[in-house]
C-alpha positions in Angstrom: 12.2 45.0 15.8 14.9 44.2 18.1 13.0 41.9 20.1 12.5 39.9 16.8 16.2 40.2 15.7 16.9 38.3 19.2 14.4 36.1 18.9 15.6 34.4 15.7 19.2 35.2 16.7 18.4 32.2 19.7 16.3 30.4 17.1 18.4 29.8 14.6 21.1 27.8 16.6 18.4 25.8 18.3 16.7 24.8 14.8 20.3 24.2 13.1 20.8 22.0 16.5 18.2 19.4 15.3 19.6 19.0 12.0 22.8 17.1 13.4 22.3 13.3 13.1 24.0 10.6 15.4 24.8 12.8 18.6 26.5 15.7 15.9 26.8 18.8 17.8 25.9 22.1 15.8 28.8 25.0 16.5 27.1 28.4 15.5 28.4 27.3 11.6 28.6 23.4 10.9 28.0 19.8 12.9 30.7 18.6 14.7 30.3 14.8 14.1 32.1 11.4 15.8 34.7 11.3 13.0 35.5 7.3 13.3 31.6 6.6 13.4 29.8 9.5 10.4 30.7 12.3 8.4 28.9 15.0 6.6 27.4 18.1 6.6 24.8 16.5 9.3 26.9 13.8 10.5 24.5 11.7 8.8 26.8 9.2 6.5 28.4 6.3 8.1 32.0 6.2 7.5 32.5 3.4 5.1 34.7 1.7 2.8 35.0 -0.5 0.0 36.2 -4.2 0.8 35.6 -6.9 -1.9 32.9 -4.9 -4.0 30.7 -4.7 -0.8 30.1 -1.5 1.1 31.3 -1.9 4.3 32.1 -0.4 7.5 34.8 -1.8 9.8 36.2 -1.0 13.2 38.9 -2.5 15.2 40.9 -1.7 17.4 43.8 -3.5 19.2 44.8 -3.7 22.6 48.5 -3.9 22.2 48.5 -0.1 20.7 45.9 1.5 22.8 44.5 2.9 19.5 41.4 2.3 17.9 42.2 2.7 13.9 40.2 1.5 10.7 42.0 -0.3 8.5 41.9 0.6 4.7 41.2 -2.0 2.7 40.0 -1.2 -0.7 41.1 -1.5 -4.2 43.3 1.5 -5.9 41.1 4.6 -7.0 38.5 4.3 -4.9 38.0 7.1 -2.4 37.5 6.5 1.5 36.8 8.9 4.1 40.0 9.9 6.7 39.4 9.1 10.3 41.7 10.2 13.0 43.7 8.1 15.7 42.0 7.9 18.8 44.3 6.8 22.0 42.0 4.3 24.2 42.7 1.4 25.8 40.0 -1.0 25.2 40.2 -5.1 24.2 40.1 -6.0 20.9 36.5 -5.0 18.7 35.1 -5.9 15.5 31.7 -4.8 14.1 30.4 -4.5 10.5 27.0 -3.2 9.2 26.5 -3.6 5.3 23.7 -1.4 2.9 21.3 -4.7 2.4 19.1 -2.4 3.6 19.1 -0.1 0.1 17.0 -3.5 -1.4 13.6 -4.5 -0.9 11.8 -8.0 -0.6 14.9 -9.7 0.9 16.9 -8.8 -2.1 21.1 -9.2 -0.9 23.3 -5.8 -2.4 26.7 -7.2 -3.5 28.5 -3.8 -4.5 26.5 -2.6 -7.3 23.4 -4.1 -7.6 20.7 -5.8 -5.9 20.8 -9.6 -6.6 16.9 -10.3 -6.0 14.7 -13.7 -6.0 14.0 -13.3 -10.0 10.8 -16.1 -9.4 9.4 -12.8 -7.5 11.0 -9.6 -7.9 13.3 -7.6 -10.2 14.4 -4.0 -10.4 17.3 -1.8 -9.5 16.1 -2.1 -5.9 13.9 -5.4 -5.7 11.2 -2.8 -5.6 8.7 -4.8 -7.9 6.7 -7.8 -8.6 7.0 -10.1 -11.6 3.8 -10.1 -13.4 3.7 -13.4 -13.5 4.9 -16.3 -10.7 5.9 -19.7 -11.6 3.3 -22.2 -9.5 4.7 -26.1 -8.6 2.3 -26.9 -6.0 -1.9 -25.9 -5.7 -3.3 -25.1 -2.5 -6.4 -26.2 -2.8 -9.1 -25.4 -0.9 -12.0 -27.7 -1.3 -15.8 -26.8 0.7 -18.4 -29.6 0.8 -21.6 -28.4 1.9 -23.9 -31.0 4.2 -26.7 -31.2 6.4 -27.6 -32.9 10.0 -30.4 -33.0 12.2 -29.7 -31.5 15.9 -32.5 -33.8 18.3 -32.0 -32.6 21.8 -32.4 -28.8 20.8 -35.6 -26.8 20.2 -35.7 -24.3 17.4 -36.2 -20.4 18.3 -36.2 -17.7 16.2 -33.3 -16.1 16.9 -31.2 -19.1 15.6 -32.1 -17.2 12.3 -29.6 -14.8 13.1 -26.3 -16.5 13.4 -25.1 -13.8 15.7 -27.8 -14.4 18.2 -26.4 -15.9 21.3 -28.6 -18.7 21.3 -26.8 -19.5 17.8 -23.4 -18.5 19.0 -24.0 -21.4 21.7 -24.7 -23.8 19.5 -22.0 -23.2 16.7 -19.5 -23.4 19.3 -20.5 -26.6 20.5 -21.3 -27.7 16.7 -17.4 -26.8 16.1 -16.2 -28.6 18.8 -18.6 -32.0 18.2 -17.6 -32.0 14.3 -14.3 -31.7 14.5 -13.9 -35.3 15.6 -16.7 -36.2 13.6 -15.1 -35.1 10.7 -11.1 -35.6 11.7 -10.9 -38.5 9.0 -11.8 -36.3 5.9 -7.8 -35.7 4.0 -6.8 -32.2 4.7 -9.8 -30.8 7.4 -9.0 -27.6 8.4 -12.6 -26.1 9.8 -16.5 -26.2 9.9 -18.5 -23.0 9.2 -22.5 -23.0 9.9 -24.1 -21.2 7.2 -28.0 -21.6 8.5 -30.2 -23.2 11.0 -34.2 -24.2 10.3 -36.3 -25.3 12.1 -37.1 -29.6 12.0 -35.7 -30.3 15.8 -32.6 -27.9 14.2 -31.5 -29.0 11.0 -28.0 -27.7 10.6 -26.8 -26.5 6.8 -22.6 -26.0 7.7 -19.5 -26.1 5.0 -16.6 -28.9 5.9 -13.4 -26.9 4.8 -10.4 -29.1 3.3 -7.5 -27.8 2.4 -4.7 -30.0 0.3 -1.4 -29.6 -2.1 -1.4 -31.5 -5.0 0.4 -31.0 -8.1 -0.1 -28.2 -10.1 -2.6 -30.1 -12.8 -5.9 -28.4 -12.6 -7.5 -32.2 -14.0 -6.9 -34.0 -10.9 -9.0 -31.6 -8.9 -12.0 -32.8 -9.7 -10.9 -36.4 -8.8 -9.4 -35.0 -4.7 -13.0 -33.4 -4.6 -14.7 -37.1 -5.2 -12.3 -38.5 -2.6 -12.7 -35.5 0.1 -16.7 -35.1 -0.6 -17.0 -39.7 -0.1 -14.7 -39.3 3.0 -17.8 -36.4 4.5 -20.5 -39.1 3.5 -18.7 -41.7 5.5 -18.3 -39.6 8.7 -22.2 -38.3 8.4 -23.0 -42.5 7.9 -21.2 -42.6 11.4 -22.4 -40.0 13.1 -25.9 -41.7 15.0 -25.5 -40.1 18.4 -29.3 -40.1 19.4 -29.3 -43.1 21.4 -26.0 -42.3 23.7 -27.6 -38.6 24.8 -28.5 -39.6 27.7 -29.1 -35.7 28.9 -31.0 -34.1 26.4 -30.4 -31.1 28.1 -26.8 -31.3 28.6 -24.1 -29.2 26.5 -23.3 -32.4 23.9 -25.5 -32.1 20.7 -27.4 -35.1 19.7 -27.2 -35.7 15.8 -29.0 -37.6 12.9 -27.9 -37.4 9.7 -30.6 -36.8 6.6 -31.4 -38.3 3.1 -29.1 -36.4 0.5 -27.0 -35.1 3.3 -24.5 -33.3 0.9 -25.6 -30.3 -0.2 -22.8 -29.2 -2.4 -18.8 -29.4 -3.2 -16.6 -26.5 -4.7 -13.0 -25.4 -4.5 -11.1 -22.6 -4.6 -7.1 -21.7 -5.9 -7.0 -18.5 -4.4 -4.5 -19.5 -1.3 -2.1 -20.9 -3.8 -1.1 -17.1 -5.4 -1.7 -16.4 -1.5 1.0 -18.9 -0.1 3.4 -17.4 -3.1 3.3 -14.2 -2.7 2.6 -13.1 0.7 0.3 -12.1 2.7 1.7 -8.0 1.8 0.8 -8.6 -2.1 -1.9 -11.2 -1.9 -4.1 -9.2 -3.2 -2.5 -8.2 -6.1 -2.5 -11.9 -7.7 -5.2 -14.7 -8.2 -5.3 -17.7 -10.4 -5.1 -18.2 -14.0 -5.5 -20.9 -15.9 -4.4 -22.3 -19.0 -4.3 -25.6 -20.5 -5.1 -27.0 -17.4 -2.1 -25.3 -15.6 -2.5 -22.6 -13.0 -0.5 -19.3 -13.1 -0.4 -16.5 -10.6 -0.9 -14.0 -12.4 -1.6 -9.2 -11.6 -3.3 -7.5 -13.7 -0.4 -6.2 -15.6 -0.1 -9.5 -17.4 -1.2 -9.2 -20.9 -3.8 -11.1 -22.6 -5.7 -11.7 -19.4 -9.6 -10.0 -19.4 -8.7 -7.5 -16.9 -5.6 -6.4 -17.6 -4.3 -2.9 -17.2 -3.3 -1.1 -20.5 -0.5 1.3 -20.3 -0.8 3.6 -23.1 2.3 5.4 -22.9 4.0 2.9 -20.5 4.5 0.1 -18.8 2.9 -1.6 -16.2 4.4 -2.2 -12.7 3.6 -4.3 -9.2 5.0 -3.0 -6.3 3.5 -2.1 -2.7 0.8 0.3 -4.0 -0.2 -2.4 -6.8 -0.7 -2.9 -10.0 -0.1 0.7 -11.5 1.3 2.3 -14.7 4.8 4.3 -15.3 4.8 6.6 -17.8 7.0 7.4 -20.4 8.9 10.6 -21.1 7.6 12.4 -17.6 10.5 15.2 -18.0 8.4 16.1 -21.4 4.9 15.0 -20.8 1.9 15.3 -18.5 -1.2 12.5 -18.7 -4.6 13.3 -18.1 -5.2 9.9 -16.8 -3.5 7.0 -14.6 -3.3 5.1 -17.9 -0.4 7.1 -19.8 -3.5 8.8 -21.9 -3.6 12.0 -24.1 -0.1 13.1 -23.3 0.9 17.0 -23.4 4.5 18.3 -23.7 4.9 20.1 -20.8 6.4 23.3 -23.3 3.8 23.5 -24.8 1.1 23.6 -22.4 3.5 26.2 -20.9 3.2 28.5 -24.1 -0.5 27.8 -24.3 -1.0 28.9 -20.7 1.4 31.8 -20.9 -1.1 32.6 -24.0 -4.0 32.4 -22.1 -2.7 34.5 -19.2 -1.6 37.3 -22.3 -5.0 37.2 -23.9 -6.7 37.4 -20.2 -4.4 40.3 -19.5 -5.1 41.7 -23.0 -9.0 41.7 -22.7 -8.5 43.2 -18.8 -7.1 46.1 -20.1 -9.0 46.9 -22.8 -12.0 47.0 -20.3 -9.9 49.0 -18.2 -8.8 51.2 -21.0 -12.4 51.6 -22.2 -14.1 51.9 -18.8 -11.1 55.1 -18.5 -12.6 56.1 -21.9 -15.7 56.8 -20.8 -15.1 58.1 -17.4 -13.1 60.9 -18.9 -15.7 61.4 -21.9 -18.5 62.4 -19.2 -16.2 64.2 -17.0 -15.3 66.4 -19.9 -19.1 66.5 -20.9 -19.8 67.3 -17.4 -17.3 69.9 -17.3 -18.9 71.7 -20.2 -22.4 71.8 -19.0 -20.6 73.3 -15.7 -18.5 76.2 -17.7 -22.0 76.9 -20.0 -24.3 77.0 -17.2 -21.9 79.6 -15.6 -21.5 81.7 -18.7 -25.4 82.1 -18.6 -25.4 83.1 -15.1 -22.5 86.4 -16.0 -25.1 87.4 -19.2 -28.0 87.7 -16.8 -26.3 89.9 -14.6 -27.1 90.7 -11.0 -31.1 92.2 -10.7 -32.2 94.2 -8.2 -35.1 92.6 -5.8 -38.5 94.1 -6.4 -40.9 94.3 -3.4 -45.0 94.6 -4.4 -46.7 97.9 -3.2 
């Protein structure tokens, strides 16, 4: 026992010790913190004070005294924290850290309340996403798929497997070779091969365009036209047969084909991409109406897949799209949707209930289990007491021995 009551007597200090913040020192009872820097019961507050309506804190000191000294500048009634003189002799300081960091998403505090970027975020803390963001610009992404003929390669098998090395080889060089070929088409960004068969090696790979255009879903179609005549004109250039003069050297030879272009798409998704961020990205994707595009989660109403918050309200923050329930002092939900709520004092009656009647039928069991177990020892007790009675009437007989 005593080694115990030593034990935690040593403890105690050393786990007190690690609850002082910012160098505090623990003294058996309470942290002993740099009084011009924090204050607290852990040292773990930064002296501040109020200058303007911003939360501030502000040192100086001034070589003419010797003495570093804060100087007080806040409007009557509100409260600051004391700080002691400090005799130094330093040159003159001046350092000031503000509490921007009690907003989120780049939101600036100015006193009382986060000022956020109200195209993206509201809240008390900038803490969540509007439903909906405003789009000015598309990024469009625009595929065109196409075809050549590769003449100084022989097909194998494995260039059925993109990931063979054989097909690794040639996308690389394909890459390189196309993207001069195809440097004139507005907005190239890439080329992606998407299957090789066999015919010398006829090549089936997706030009990738990316442009900004207005945000007027109708026009589209008409960038797609330009983008998709601009690939037909670089496959009309792109006769390279007669100037391989190595067939088996590292340049591909190619040949374009008869109804080279395969296919043309496009895609909106990088516009709510560009908006929001990478972090939410995948919280937003394109909607559109009247041939305008919106970015738009899944908490915006009257949308196929929105979310419907019984009880609540929908919310996008860093988790997602997710509902906040009303009333949670008073109510419990069965589901993530605000569903079947239960006031919280009555399921506690109904449980305390339950736990009664479970008590209740427990001992009754117990009671009658005791019931019987006394029944038979009193019947056994009889049967004892009677068998002995007939033993005294009997009597003691003598033994008798045959002659």
């Amino acid at each position: 026992m005593k080694t115990w009551a030593l034990f935690l007597f040593f403890l105690v200090p050393c786990v007190e010790a690690e609850l002082c913040y910012n160098g505090g020192t623990f003294d058996g009872t309470k942290c002993i913190c740099d009084e011009d820097l924090y204050y607290g019961p852990q040292c773990e507050f930064l002296v501040q004070e109020t200058l303007n309506g911003t939360v501030t804190t502000s040192i100086t000191s001034s070589a003419l005294s010797g003495e570093i000294s804060t100087s007080p500048t806040h409007p009557a009634g509100t409260r600051t924290t004391p700080h002691p003189t400090i005799p130094i002799s330093t040159t003159s300081t001046a350092f000031t850290t503000t509490t921007s960091q009690l907003c989120y998403n780049g939101g600036i505090f100015e006193g009382t309340k986060c000022i956020c970027d109200k195209d993206l975020y509201y809240g008390p803390k900038c803490e969540f996403l509007q439903d909906e963001i405003s789009v000015t610009e598309l990024s469009v992404t625009i595929t065109v798929e196409a075809r050549v003929r590769v003449t100084n390669r022989e097909f194998k098998k494995s260039l059925e497997d993109l990931n063979s090395s054989y097909s690794r080889e040639i996308h690389a060089q394909f890459k390189k070779q196309m993207k001069v070929v195809y440097g004139g088409v507005p907005g190239y960004r890439d080329v992606e091969i998407l299957r090789m068969r066999n015919g010398s090696i006829i090549v089936e790979h997706k030009i990738i365009s990316q442009v900004l255009i207005w945000n007027n879903e109708e026009i589209i179609p008409h960038i797609m036209e330009i983008i998709t005549e601009a690939v037909i004109h670089a496959l009309k250039n792109i006769h390279t047969e007669g100037e391989c003069i190595e067939p088996s050297g590292p340049e591909l030879c190619f040949v374009s084909l008869p109804n080279s272009i395969l296919n043309a798409n496009y895609s909106l998704n990088d516009t709510c991409k560009n908006i929001s961020g990478v972090k939410y990205a995948e919280y937003y994707y394109p909607h559109i109406t009247n041939g305008t595009v919106r970015c738009v989660s899944r908490c915006f109403s009257g949308i196929q897949d929105s979310i419907n918050c019984f009880n609540g309200v929908c919310r996008v923050s860093e988790i997602g799209p997710h509902c906040i329930c009303d009333n949670l002092d008073m109510f419990w939900y069965l589901n993530n949707y605000c569903q079947f709520p239960i006031q919280k004092i009555v399921l506690g009656l109904s449980l305390a209930l339950a736990v009664f009647f479970v008590i209740s039928i427990i001992l009754v069991i117990c009671l009658i289990e005791a019931k019987h177990k006394s029944k038979a020892k009193r019947k056994k007790s009889r049967k004892s007491w009677s068998d002995n009675a007939d033993c005294d009437k009997m009597g003691q007989r003598n033994p008798v021995f045959p002659e």
